[in-house]
C-alpha positions in Angstrom: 103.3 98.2 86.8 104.4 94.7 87.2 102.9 94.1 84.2 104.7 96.2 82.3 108.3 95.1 83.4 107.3 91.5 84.2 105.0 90.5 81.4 101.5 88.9 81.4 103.4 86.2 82.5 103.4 87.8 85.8 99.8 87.0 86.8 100.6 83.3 86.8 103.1 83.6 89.0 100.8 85.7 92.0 98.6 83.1 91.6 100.6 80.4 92.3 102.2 82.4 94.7 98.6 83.3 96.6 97.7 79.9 96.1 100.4 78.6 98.5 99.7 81.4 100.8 96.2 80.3 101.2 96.8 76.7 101.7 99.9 77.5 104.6 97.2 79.5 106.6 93.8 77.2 105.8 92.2 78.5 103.3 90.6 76.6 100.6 88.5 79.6 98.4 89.6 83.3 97.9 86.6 84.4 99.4 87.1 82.8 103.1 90.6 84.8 103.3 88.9 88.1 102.3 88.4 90.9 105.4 89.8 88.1 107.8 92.0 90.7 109.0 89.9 93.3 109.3 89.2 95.0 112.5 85.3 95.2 113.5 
């Protein structure tokens, strides 16, 4: 949906937005963040 009120400009912005989440907590690739939560 946030698409359709926000635009394809939208996808820029989570990007950027995910890219400063994943350098605060020490990430430098998508992939090392991915299941680092998940409980075994």
């Amino acid at each position: 949906t946030g698409m359709i009120y926000q635009g394809p400009g939208i996808s820029k912005q989570i990007n950027k937005q995910l890219l400063k989440l994943m350098q605060r907590d020490g990430f430098s690739h998508i992939s090392e963040a991915v299941g680092v939560d998940a409980k075994a």
